[in-house]
C-alpha positions in Angstrom: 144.4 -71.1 218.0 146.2 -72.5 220.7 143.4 -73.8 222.5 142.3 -75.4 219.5 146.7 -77.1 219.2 146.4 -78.4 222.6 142.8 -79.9 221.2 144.7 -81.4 218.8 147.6 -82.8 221.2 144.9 -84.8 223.0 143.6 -86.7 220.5 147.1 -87.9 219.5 148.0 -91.8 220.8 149.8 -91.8 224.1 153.7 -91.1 223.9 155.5 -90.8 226.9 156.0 -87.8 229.5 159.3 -85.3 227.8 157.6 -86.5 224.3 154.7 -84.5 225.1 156.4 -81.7 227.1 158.7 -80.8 224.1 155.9 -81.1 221.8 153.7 -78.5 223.8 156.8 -76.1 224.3 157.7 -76.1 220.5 153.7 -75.2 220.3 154.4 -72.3 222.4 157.5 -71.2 221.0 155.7 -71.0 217.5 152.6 -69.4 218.4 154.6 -66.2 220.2 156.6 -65.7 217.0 153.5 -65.5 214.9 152.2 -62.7 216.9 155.5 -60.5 217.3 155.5 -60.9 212.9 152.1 -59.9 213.3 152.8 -56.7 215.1 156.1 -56.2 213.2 154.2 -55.9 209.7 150.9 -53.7 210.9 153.7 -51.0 212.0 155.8 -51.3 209.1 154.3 -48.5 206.9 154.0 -46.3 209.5 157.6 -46.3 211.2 160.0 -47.5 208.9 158.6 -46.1 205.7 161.8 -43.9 204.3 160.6 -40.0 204.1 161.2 -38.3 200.3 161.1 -34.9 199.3 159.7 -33.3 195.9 156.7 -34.4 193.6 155.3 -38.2 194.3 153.6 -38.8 191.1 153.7 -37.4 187.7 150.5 -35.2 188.2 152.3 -33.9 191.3 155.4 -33.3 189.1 153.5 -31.2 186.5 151.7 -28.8 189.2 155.1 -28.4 191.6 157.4 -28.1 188.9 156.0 -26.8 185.6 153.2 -24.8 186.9 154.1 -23.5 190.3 157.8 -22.6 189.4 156.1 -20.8 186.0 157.6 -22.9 183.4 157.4 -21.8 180.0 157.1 -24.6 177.1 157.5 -22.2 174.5 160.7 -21.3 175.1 164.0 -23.6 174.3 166.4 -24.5 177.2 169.7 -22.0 177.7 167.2 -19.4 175.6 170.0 -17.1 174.4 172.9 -19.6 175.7 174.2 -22.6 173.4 172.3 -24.2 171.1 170.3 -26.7 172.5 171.2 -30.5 171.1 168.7 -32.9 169.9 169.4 -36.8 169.3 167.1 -38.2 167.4 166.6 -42.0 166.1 163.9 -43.7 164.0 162.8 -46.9 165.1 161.7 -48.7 162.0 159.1 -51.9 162.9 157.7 -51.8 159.7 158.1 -51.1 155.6 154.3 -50.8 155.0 154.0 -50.2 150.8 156.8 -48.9 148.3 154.5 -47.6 145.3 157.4 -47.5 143.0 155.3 -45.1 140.1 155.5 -42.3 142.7 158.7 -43.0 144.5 156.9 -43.0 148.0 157.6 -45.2 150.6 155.4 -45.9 153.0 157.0 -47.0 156.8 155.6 -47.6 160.7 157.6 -47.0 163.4 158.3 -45.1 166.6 160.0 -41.7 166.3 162.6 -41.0 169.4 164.4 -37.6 170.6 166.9 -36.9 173.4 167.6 -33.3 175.3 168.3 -31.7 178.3 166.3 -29.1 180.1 167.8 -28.0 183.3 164.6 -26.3 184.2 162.9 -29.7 184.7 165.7 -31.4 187.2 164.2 -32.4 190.4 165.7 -34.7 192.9 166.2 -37.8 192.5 166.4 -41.2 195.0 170.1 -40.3 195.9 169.2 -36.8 196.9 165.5 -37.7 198.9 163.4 -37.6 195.7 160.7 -39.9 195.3 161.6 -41.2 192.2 164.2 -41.0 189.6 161.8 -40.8 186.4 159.1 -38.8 185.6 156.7 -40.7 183.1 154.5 -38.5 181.1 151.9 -40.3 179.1 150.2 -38.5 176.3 148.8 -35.0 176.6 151.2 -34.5 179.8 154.0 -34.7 177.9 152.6 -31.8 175.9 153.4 -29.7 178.8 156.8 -29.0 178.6 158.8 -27.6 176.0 159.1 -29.9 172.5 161.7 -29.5 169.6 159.3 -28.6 166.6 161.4 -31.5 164.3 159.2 -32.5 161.1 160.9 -34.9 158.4 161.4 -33.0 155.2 160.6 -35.4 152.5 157.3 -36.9 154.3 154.7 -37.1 152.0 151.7 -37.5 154.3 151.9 -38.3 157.8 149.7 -40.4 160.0 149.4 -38.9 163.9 145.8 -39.6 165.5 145.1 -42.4 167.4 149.4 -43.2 167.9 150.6 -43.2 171.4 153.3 -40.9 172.8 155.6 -41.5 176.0 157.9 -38.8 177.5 160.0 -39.9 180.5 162.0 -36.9 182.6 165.5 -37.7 184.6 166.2 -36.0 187.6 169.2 -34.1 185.7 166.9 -32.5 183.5 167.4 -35.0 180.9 164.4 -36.4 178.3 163.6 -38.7 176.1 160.4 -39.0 174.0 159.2 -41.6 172.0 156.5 -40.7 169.5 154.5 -43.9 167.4 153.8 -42.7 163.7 153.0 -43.7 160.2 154.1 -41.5 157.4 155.1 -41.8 153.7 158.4 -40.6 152.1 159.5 -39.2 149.1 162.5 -41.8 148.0 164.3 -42.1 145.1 164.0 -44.8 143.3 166.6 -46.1 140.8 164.9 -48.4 138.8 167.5 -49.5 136.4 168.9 -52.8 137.6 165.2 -54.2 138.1 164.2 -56.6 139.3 168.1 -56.7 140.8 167.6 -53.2 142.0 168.5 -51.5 145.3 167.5 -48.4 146.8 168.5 -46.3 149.9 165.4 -45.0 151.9 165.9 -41.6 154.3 164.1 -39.8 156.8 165.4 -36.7 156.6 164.8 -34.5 160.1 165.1 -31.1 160.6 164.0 -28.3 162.9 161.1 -26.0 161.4 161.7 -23.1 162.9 165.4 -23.4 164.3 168.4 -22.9 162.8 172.0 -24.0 163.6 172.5 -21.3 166.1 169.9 -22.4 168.2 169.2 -25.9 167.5 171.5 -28.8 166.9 170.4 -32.3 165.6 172.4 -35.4 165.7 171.9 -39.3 165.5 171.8 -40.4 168.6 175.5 -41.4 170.6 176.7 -39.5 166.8 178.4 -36.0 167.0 177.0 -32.3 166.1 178.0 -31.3 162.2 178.3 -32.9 158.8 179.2 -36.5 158.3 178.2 -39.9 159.4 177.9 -41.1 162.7 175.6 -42.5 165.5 172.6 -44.9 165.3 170.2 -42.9 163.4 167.8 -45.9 162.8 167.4 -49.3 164.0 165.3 -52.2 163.1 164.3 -55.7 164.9 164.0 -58.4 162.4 161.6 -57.9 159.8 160.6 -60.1 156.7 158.9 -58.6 153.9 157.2 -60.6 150.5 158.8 -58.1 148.3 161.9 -56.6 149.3 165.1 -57.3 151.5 165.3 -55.1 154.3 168.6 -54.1 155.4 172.6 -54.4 153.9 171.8 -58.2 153.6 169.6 -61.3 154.1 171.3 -61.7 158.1 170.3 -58.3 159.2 167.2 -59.3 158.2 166.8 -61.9 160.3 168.9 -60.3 162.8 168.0 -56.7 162.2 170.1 -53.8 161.7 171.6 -50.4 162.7 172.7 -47.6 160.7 174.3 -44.5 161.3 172.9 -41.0 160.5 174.4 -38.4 157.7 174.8 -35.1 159.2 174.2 -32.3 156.9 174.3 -27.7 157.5 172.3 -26.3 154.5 171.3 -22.8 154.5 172.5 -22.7 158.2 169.8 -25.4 159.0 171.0 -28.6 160.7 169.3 -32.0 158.8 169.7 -35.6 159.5 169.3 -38.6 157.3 168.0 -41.6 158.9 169.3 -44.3 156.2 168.1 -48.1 155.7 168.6 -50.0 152.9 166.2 -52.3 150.8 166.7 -54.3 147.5 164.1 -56.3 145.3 163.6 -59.9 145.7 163.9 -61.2 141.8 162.1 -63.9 142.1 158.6 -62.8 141.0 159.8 -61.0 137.9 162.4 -63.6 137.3 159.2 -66.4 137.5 156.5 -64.3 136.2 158.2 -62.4 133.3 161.6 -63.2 131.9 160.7 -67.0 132.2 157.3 -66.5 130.0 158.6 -64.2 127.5 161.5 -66.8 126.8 158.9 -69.4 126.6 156.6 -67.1 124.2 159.0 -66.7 122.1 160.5 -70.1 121.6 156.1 -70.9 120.9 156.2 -68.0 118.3 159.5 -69.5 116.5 157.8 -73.0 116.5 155.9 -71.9 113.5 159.2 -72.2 111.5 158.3 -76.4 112.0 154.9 -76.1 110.9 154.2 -76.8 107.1 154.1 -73.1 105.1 150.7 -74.4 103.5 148.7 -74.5 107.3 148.5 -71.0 107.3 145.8 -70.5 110.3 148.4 -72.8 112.9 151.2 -70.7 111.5 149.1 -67.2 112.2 148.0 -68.6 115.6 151.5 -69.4 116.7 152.9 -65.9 115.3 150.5 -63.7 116.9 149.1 -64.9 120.6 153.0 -64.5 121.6 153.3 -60.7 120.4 149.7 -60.2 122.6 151.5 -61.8 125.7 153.8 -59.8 125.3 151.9 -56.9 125.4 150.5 -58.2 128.0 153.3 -58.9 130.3 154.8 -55.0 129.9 151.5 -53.6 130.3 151.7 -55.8 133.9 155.2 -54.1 134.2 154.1 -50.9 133.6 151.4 -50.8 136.0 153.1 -50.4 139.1 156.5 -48.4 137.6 156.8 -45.1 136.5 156.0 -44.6 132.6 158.9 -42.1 131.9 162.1 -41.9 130.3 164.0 -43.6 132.7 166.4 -46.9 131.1 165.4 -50.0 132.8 166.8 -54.0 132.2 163.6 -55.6 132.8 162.2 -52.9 130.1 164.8 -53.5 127.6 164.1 -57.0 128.0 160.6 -57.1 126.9 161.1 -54.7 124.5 163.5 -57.0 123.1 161.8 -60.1 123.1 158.6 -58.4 122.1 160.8 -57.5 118.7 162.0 -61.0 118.2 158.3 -62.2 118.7 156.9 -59.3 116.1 159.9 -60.4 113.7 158.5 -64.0 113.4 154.9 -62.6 113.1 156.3 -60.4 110.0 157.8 -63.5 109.2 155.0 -65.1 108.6 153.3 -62.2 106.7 156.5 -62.7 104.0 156.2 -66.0 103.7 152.7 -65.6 102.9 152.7 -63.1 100.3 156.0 -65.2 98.7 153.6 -68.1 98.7 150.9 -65.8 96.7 153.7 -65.6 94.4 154.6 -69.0 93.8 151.3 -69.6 93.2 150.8 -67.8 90.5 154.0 -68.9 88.9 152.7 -72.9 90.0 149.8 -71.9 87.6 152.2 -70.8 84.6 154.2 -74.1 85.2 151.3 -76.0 84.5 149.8 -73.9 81.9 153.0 -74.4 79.8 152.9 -78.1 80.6 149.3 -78.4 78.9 150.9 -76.9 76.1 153.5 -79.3 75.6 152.4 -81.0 72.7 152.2 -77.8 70.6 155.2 -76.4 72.3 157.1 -79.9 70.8 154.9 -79.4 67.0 156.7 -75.4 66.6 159.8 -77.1 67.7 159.7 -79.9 64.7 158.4 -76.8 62.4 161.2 -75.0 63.8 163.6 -77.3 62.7 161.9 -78.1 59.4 161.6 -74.5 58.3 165.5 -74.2 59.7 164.6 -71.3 62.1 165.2 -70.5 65.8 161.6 -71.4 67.6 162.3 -67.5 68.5 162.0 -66.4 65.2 159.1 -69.1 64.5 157.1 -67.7 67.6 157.4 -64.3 66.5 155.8 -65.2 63.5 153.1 -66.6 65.1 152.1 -63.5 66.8 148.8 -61.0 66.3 150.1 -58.2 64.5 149.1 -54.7 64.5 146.5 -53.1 61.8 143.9 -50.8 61.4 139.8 -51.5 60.9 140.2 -50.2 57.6 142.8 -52.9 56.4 140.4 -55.3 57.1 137.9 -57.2 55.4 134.2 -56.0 55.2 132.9 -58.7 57.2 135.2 -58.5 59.8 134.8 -55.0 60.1 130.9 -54.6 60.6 131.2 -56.6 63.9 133.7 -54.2 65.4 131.5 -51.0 65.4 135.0 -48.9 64.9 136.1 -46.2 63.3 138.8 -47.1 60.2 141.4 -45.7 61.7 141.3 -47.4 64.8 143.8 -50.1 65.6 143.5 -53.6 66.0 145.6 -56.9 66.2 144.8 -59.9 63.7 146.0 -63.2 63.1 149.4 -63.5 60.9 149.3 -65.6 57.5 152.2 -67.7 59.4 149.6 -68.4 62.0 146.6 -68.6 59.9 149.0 -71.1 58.1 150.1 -73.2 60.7 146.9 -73.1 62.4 147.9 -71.3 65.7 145.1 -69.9 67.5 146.2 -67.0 70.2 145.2 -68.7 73.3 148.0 -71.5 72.2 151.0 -69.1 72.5 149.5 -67.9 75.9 152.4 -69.6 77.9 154.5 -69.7 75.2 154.7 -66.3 75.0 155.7 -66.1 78.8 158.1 -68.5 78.4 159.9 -66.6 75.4 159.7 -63.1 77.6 161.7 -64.7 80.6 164.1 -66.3 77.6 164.3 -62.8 76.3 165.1 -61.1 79.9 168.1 -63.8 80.5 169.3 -63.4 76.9 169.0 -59.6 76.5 172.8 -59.0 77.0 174.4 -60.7 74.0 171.2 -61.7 71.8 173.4 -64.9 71.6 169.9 -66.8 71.4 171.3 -68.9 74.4 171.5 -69.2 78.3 174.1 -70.4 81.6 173.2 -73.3 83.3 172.5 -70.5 86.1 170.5 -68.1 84.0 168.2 -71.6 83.1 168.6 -72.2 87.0 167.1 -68.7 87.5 164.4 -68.8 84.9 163.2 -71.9 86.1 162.2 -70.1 89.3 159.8 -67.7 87.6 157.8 -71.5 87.2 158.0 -71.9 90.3 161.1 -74.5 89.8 164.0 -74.7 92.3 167.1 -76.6 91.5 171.1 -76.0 92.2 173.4 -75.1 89.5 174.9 -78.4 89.5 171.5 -79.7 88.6 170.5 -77.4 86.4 173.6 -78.2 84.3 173.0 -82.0 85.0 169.5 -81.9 83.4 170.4 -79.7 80.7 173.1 -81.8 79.3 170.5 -84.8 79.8 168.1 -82.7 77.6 170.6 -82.0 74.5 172.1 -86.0 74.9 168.4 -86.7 74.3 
């Protein structure tokens, strides 16, 4: 290397005598101080590596201190001393389903735990350890002694293929850190929906220890009943459906929230508590929207003329189907019992008002049936009018009421054998059978039966407005009433109005 420097000095352009003299002495200088770096680093592992003591890797750890010393992972620290405390926190990263007709809640997340076991200490940095955490991956954390916590309401829980970390402090302290998926029991107050908020917990406990062994505790909280510590924590999360968290900021922001601490039975359990509420705006979009817009369609048949009866049934029943249709959508992913929800009464509500103007439509229909037949007595006693006016002039002539003049008229009552021979043969009856025959005012006057067809009707509804006094006269408001059964409709005012038109004429 040097050689090949000086090489290089030669082919430079001349420069004058102490030029070339510092030059090559700078060379030298440089080239020395390469070499003693040289030696420095080959010799550095060897003499000034620091000496430690104890275990130098976890697989190390695992044979000097569990296995040599004759650890025993199935018994608790202070066995037969205090109870041994257990922090625990749930590390929410994810609200996978909520299946609202079974209250389950489905969540991803990593599980964590704190303790202290004195019979794992080793030394540390500070004291000549090689290390001042042990890092058990896996199976190798399996080898020391684990609180047997489960979560009370799971409803299934998801545990192959999910990692597992357990890291060991020279004090003897540990913390593990467990990824799982599992489902919850939650309940589920439906009541307010779509508005509705709900409270989901994880609810830890210790399977086979009670209080006298085994304390649990949010982690940072304190041993025994009440609130306190983080019990679960979430980074921010969004979810389609629902609001994770006391508001719309933790959600960006995520959250913490302290633990509830209960002693039941002499069993310590935690609560892990997060909050979630409903974002409205699908059932605010999708239902209430449409069944106030099916209903305003099904009351648009009150616009649309009484005589297009297919428009009128078309309007009045494809709302009460969509209706149907929208709480059957409902229905289908909440619970079908007893419980009172808004949303519910809503529908069932509007599904009322939509079946009322299809009902609505059946009355007016069957009134219509009605006036028709009474529109065909109105004109059947209009045809008539001719002979109506004739038994009104003979009325008058003969000085009788046309009451008295139409009774007269009428078929009256006999027997066969009051009848002539030749009107008996045709009748094949026996004598004393009855019959109706002409009168001789009728036979007179030349009224044939079919003729006092509509007058007769026309004297019965007389006769029902007159049957109080038999004062052979009517109100300008019985008139107005009678007129209805002709399929008539007028005020009182002009009832009276025409009448007095009628006797001026």
């Amino acid at each position: 290397g040097i050689e090949h420097r000086r090489s290089s000095l030669r082919v430079q352009p001349p420069q004058s005598a102490m030029l070339r003299a510092v030059s090559v002495a700078t060379l030298l200088w440089g080239t020395a101080f390469t070499c003693v770096t040289h030696v420095v680093a080959q010799t550095c592992t060897t003499q000034f590596k620091p000496k430690c003591t104890g275990p130098a890797s976890p697989r190390e750890y695992i044979q000097q201190v569990l296995k040599d010393k004759g650890y025993d992972s199935t018994e608790r620290p202070s066995c037969g001393g205090a109870p041994t405390v257990v922090q625990v926190q749930f590390r929410l990263t994810q609200v996978n389903d909520i299946y609202q007709k079974d209250g389950v809640i489905s969540v991803s997340g990593y599980m964590r735990s704190w303790w202290k076991d004195e019979r794992l200490a080793f030394n540390g940095t500070k004291t000549g350890g090689c290390f001042d955490e042990v890092v058990l991956m896996g199976a190798d954390g399996a080898n020391i002694w684990l609180p047997d916590l489960y979560i009370k309401n799971a409803v299934s829980k998801n545990v192959d293929g999910f990692a597992t970390l357990t890291n060991v402090y020279p004090d003897g302290s540990i913390w593990r850190s467990e990824q799982t998926a599992f489902a919850i029991k939650g309940e589920l107050d439906l009541g307010p929906l779509p508005y509705d908020e709900h409270i989901g917990r994880v609810v830890m406990s210790s399977f086979g220890y009670d209080a006298t062994q085994l304390r649990i505790k949010a982690k940072g909280g304190t041993v025994g009943p009440g609130s306190s510590g983080v019990g679960l924590t979430a980074p921010a999360m969004n979810h389609s459906v629902w609001t994770l968290g006391p508001d719309a900021a933790a959600e960006a922001e995520g959250f913490e929230t302290p633990a509830k601490n209960e002693v039941r039975d002499g069993v310590d359990y935690a609560s892990l508590i997060f909050d979630f509420k409903r974002k409205p705006k699908f059932f605010f979009d999708q239902v209430i929207i449409p069944c106030i817009l099916f209903l305003l369609v099904a009351y648009m048949q009150f616009w649309v003329d009484r005589k297009v009866a297919p428009a009128r049934a078309f309007l009045a029943v494809i709302p009460v189907l969509i209706m149907r249709t929208l709480s059957n959508q409902v229905y289908r992913s909440l619970p079908e019992g007893g419980q009172k929800m808004w949303l519910a009464d809503i529908l069932t509500t509007f599904t009322v008002w939509t079946i009322a103007g299809a009902l609505h439509l059946g009355l007016v229909q069957a009134l219509r049936l009605k006036e028709s037949s009474r529109e065909k007595k109105r004109k059947g006693l209009e045809a008539c009018e001719a002979f109506a006016e004739e038994l009104i002039a003979s009325a008058k002539a003969a000085d009788k009421t046309l009451l008295t003049l139409v009774d007269e008229c009428q078929a009256t009552k006999t027997t066969v054998a009051a009848l002539p021979p030749r009107a008996r043969k045709p009748l094949n009856a026996k004598p004393e059978d009855a019959v109706r025959m002409m009168s001789a005012e009728a036979v007179e006057r030349k009224v044939e039966e079919h003729d006092m067809l509509f007058i007769d009707y026309a004297k019965e509804i007389f006769a029902k407005f007159d049957s109080k006094d038999k004062s052979n006269s009517m109100s300008a408001r019985d008139v107005r009433i009678a007129n209805t059964y002709f399929n008539v409709y007028l005020s009182t005012a002009h009832t009276t109005k025409i009448v007095c038109m009628f006797l001026r004429d």
